[in-house]
C-alpha positions as CSV (number, residue, x, y, z in Angstrom):
1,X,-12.3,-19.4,29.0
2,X,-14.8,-20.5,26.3
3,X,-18.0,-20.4,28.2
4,X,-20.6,-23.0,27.5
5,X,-18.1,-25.5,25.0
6,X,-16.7,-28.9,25.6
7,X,-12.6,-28.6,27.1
8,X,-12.0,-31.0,24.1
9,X,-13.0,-28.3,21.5
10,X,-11.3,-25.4,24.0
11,X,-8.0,-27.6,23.4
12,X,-9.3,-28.1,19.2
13,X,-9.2,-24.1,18.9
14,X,-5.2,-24.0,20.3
15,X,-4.7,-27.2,18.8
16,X,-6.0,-26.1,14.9
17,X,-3.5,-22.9,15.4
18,X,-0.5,-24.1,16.9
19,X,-1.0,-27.0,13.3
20,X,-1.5,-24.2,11.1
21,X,1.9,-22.2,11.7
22,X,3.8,-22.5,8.7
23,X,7.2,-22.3,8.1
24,X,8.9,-19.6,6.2
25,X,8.6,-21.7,3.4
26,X,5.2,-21.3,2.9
27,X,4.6,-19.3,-0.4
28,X,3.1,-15.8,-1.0
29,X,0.8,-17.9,-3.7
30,X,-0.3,-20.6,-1.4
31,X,-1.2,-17.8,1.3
32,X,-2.8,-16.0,-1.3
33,X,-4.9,-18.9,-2.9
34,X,-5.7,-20.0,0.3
35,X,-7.0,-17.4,1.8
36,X,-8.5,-16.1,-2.1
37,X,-6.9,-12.7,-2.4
38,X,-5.9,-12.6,-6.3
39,X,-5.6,-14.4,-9.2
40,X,-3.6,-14.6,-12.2
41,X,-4.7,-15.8,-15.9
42,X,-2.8,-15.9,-19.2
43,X,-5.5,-13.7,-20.6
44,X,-3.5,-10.6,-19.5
45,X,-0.2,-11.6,-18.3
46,X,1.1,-9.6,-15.7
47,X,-2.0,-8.0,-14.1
48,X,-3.6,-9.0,-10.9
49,X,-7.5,-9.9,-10.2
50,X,-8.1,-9.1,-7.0
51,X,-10.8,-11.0,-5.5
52,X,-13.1,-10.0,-2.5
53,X,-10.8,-10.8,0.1
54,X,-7.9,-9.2,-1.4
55,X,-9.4,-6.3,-2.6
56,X,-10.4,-5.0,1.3
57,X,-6.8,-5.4,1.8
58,X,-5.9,-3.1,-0.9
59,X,-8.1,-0.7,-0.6
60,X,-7.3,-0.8,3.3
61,X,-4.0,0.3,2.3
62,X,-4.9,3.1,0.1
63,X,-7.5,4.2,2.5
64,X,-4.2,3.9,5.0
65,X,-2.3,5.9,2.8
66,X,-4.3,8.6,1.9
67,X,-4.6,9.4,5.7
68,X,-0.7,9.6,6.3
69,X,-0.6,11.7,3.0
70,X,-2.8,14.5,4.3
71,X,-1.2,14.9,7.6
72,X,2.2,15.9,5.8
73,X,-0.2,18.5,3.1
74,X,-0.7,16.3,0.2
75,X,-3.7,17.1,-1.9
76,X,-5.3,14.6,-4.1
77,X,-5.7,14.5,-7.8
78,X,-6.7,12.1,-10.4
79,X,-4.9,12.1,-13.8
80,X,-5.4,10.6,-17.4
81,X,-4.5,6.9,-18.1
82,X,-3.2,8.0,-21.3
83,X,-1.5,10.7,-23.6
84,X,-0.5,12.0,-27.3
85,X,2.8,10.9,-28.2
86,X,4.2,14.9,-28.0
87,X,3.7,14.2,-24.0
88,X,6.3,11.5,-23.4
89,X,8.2,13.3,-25.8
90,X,8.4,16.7,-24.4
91,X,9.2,14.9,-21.0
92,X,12.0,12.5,-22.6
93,X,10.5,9.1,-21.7
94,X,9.6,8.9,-25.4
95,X,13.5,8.6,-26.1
96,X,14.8,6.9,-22.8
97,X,11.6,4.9,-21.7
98,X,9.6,4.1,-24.9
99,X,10.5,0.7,-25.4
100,X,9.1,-0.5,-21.6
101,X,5.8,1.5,-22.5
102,X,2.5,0.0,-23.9
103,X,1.9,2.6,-26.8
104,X,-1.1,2.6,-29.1
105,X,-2.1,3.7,-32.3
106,X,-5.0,4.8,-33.9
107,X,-6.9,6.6,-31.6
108,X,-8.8,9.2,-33.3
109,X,-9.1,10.1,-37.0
110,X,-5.7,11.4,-37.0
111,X,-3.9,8.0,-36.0
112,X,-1.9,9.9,-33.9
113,X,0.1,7.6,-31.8
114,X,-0.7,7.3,-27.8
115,X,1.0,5.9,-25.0
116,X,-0.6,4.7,-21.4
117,X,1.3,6.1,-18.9
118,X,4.0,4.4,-16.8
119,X,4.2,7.0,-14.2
120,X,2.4,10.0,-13.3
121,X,5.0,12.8,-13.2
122,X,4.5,14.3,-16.3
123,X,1.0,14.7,-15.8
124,X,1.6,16.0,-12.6
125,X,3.3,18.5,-14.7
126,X,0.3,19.4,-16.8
127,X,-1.6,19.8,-13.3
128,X,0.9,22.3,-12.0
129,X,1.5,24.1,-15.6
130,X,-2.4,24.8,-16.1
131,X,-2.3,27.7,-13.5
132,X,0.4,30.6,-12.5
133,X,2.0,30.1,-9.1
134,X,3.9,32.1,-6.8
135,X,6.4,31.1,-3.8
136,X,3.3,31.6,-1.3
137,X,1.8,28.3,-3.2
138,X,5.1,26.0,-2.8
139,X,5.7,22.8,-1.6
140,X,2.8,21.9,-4.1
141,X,2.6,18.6,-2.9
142,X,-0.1,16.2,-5.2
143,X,-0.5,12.7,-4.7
144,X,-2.7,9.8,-7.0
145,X,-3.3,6.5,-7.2
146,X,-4.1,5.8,-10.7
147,X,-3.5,2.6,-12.7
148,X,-0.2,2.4,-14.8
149,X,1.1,0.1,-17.1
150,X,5.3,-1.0,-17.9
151,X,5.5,-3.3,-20.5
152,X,8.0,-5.8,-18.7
153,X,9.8,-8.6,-20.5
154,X,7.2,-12.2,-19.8
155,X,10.2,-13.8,-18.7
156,X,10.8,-10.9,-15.9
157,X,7.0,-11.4,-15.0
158,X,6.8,-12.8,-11.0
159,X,3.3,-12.6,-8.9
160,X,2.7,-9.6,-7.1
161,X,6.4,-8.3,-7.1
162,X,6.9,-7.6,-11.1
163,X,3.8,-7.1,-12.9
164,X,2.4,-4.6,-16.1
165,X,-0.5,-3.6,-14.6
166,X,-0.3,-1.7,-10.9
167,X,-1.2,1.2,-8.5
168,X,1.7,3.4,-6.5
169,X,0.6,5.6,-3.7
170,X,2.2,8.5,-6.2
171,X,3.8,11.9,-4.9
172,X,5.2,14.8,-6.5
173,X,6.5,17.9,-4.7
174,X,7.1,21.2,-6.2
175,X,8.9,23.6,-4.2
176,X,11.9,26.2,-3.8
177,X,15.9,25.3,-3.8
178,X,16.0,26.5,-0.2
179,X,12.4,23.9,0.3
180,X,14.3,21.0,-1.2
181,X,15.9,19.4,2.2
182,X,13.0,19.7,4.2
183,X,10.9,18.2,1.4
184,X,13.1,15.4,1.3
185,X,13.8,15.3,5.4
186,X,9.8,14.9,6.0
187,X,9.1,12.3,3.1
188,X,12.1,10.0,4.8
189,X,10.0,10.7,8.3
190,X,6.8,10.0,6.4
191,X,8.8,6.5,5.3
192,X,9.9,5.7,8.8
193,X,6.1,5.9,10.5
194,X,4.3,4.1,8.2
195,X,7.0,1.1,8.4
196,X,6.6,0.8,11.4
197,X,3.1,0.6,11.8
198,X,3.7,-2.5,9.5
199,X,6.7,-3.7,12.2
200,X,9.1,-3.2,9.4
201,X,11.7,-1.0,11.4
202,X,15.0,-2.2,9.8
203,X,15.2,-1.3,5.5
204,X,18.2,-0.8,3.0
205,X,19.0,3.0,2.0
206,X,20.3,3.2,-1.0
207,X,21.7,6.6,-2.8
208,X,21.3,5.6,-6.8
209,X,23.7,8.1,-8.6
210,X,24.0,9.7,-12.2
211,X,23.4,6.9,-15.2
212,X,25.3,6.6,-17.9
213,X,22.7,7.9,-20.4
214,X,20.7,11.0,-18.7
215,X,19.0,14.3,-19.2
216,X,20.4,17.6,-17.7
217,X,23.7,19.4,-17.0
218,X,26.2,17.6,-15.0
219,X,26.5,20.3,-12.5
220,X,22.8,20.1,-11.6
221,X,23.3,16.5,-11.0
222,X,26.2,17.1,-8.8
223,X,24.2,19.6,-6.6
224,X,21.0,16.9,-6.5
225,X,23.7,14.3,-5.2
226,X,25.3,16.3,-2.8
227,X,21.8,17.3,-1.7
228,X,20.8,13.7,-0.7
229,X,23.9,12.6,0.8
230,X,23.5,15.5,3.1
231,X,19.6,14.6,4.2
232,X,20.8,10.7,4.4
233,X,23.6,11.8,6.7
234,X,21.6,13.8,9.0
235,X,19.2,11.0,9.9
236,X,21.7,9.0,11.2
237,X,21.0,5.7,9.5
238,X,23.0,3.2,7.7
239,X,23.0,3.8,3.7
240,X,25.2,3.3,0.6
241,X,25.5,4.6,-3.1
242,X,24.7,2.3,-5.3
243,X,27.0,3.7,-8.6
244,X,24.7,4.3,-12.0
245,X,21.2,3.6,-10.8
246,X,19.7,6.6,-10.5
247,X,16.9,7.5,-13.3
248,X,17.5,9.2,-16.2
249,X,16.2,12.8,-15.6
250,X,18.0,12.6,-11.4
251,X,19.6,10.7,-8.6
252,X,17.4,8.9,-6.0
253,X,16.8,7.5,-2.8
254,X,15.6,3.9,-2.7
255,X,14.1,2.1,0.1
256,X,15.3,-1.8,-0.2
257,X,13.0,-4.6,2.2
258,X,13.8,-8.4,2.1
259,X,11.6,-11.2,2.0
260,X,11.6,-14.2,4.3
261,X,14.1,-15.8,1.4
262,X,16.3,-12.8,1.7
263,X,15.6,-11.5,-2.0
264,X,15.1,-7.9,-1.8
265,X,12.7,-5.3,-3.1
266,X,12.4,-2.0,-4.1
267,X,9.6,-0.2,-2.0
268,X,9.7,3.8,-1.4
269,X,11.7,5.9,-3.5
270,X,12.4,9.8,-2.9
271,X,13.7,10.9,-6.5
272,X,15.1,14.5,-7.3
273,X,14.5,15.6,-10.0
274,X,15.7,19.7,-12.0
275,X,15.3,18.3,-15.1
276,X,10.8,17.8,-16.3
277,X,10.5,21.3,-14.8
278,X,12.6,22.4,-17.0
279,X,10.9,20.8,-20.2
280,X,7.8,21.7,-19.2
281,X,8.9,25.4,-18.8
282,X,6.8,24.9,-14.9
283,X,7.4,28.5,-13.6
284,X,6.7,30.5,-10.1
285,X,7.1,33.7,-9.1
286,X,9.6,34.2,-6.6
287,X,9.7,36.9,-3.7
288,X,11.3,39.2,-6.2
289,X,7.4,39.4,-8.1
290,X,9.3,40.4,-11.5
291,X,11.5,36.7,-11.1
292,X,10.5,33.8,-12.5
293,X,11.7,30.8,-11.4
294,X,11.9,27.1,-11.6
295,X,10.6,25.1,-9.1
296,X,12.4,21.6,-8.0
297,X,10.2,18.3,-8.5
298,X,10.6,15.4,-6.3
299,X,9.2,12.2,-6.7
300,X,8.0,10.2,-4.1
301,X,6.2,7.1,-2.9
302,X,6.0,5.1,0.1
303,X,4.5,2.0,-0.4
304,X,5.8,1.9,-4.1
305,X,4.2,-0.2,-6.0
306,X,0.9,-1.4,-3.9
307,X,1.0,-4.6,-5.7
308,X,4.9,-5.3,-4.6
309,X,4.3,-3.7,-1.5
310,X,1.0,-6.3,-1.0
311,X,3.6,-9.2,-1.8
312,X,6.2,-8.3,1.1
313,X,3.1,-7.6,3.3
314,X,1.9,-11.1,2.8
315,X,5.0,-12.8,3.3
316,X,5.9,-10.4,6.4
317,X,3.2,-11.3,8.4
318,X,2.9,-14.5,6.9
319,X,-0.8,-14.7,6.1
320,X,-1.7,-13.4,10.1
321,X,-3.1,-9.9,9.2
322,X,-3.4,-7.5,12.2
323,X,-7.2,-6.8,13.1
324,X,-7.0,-3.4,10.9
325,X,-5.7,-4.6,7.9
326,X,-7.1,-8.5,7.7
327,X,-9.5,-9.0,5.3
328,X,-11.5,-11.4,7.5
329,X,-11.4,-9.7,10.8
330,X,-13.6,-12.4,12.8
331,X,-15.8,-15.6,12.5
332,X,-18.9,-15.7,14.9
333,X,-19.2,-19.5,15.8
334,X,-22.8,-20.5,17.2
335,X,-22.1,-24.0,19.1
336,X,-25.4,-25.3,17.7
337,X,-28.8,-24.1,15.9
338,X,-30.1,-23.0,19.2
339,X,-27.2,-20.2,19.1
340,X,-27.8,-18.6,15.4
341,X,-30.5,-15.7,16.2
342,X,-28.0,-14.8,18.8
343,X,-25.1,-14.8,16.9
344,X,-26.7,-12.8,14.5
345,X,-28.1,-10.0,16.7
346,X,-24.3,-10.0,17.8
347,X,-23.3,-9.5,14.4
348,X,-25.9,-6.8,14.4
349,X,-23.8,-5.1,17.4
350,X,-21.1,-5.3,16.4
351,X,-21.2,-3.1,12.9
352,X,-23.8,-1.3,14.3
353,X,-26.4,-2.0,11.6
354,X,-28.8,0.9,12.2
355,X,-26.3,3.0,10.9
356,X,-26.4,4.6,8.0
357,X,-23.1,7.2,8.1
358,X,-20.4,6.5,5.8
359,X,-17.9,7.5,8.7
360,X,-19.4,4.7,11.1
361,X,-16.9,1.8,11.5
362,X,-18.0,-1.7,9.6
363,X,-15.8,-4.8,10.0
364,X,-15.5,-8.0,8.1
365,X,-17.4,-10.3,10.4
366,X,-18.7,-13.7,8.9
367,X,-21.2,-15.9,11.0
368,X,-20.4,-19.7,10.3
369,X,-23.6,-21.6,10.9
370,X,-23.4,-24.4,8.7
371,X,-24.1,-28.1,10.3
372,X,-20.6,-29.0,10.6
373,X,-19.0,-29.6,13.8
374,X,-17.2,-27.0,15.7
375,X,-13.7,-28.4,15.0
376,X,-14.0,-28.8,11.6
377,X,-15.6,-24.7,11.5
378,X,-12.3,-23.8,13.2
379,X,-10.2,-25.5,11.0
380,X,-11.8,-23.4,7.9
381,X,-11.6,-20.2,9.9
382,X,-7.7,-20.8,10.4
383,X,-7.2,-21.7,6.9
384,X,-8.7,-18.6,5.5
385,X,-7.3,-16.8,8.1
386,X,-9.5,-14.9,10.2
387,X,-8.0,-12.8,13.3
388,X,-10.9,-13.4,15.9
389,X,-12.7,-16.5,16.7
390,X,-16.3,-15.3,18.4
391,X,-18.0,-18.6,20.0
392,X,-21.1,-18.6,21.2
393,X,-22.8,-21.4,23.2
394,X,-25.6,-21.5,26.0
395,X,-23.7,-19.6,28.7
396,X,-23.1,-16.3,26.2
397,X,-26.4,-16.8,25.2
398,X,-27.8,-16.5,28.6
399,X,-25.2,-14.1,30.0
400,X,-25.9,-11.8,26.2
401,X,-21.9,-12.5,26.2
402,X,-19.3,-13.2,23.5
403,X,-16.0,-15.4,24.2
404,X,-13.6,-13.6,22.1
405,X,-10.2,-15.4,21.3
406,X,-7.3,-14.0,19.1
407,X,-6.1,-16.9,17.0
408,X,-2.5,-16.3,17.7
409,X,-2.8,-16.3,21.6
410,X,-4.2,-18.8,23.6
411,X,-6.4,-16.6,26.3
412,X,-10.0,-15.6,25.9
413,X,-12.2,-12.7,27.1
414,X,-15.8,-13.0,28.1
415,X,-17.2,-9.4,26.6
416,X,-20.3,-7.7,25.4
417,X,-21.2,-7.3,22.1
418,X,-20.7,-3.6,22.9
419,X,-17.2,-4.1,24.7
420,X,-15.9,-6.2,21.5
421,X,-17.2,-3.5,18.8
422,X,-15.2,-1.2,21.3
423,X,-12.4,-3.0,21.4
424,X,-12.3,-3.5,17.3
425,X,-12.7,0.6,16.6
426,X,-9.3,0.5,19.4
427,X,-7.9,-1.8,17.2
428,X,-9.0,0.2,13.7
429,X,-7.5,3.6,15.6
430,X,-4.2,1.9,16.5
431,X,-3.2,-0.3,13.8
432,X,-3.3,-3.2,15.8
């Protein structure tokens, strides 16, 4: 029970939320302009502005991300945005790929021709290359979130899900033959716990075979096939081949979701691939310490493209972010005037301003004290979409309380400002 309010605005704060469910048809654009998460503009077609709101969302997900990489022994690295023309070359997207890359010229006195890169593998390569490795060094596992750039047809160009400009939460393993199925076993785990922290349990697995136009011997595509089907039959899930998909240097595994609509998109892909170590001559010394050998290179990423991934999540949870990942996590309400220094010595509380420590947890708390009536500050709240709803009226203020309602549930809690900063790192630590 809201302590200290009117039962008419009790019955506004259910009323505003049971109005504001919207049907399926609601559009990933409306949800994003209405609660200002990104913008597009005709200036540079095909890459997103993320605004404020939007941006705590995305870099909530990396910061996500990141977390879930180092727990299965990623390291971190940040590569070059773009490379000399003998690059893509050497790694054969110059001949296969060239005509989806933005490539520019002039760059130094030589007017040697550049391209901006529209994945990270083959820098990835250069990372690897730079040093001599042995088998006590493999699974190499690197990871980065650096910018790349497709240059997709304007007519293919759609919001969040097909864009030029965007961000993949990027993995490459290097490892041993006999490493390869374990690689590829734990990165189909890694897949499976990160969906469903999102609740998305059910997802399309698709095996994408040889192309018609590849890099490689046949035989080593046949082994890279055979590989996958066997990991995709051990986990005991549904999957199918999907005939001439796979990329041009190796078969893959593609993770398919669907929208509310039922169109479907790509996410997380687990790609094998024998054929850039090869190019790049990548080496290690095997157990025999006179061998040398190739490693194997798989290509990996969960989310996929953040952007695309973004796009699902909005539609998936329909603009109703979970504490964790919402952008606005909660509105403090003061009733009246009267109720401001106490809403903002609870605001105080609950991000614990005396702290200084990067590692101390901060939420997105707003305090709504404008001269407009309560009903009409709830009915913004909903439509930008906050989780929490803090109102505070003479009772709180006397009792140094908070009433503390969840916009999707009708019950409230009477807490401290301690119990609710509490409460909000649970939430953080859970996902909730």
């Amino acid at each position: 029970m809201i302590q200290g309010i009117p039962p008419v605005l009790k019955r506004l704060v259910i009323r505003r939320f049971n109005s504001s469910k919207s049907s399926s048809s609601i559009t990933n654009l409306s949800i994003a302009n209405r609660q200002r998460l990104y913008m597009i503009d005709q200036v540079t077609p095909g890459s997103i502005f993320f605004l404020p709101h939007g941006t705590r969302i995305f870099n909530k997900l990396i910061s996500f991300m990141k977390l879930q990489q180092r727990k299965y022994g990623f390291e971190e690295v940040i590569t070059p945005l773009i490379y000399r023309k003998q690059l893509w070359e050497r790694s054969g997207h110059w001949d296969n790929y060239k005509d989806d890359m933005f490539r520019v010229d002039g760059v130094d006195l030589e007017k040697e021709e550049y391209g901006l890169k529209p994945m990270n593998c083959p820098g990835h390569c250069i990372v690897f290359s730079r040093f001599d490795r042995s088998y006590h060094d493999l699974p190499l596992r690197l990871s980065d979130f650096s910018p790349l750039h497709r240059n997709e047809s304007s007519g293919s160009l759609s919001g969040l899900t097909r864009v030029r400009k965007f961000h993949q939460d990027d993995g490459h393993i290097f490892c041993t033959k006999e490493q390869m199925e374990q690689e590829i076993t734990s990165s189909l785990k890694m897949i499976d716990e990160v969906y469903k922290i999102f609740n998305i349990p059910d997802y399309k697995l698709l095996l994408s075979t040889r192309p018609d136009e590849y890099i490689g011997e046949l035989s080593e595509w046949n082994d890279a096939e055979a590989t996958l089907q066997t990991v995709l039959k051990s986990t005991g899930k549904l999957w199918e081949i999907n005939e001439g998909d796979g990329a041009f240097y190796g078969p893959k595994i593609d993770i398919i979701l669907k929208d509310h609509t039922g169109k479907e998109h790509q996410s997380a892909t687990i790609q094998l691939d024998f054929q850039l170590p090869n190019r790049f001559n990548l080496e290690y010394t095997s157990s025999q310490s006179s061998q040398k050998l190739n490693p194997i290179m798989i290509h990996r990423a969960v989310f996929g493209s953040l952007e695309r991934f973004l796009a699902i999540l909005i539609d998936h949870f329909n603009g109703k972010w979970p504490f964790w990942l919402s952008p606005r996590q909660a509105l403090i309400v003061p009733v009246s005037s009267n109720h401001i220094p106490y809403a903002t010595e609870v605001l105080k509380t609950l991000n614990n301003d005396l702290s200084n420590s990067i590692n101390d947890y901060k939420f997105h708390i707003d305090v709504d004290s404008r001269s407009e009536t309560v009903g009409n500050r709830i009915k913004e709240a909903i439509k930008k979409g906050y989780t929490y709803i803090i109102m505070i009226g003479d009772k709180e203020k006397e009792s140094r309380t908070i009433s503390l309602r969840k916009l999707s549930e009708r019950s409230t809690e009477v807490l401290t400002p301690l119990e609710a900063r509490s409460k909000f790192i649970e939430l953080e630590n859970t996902y909730k």
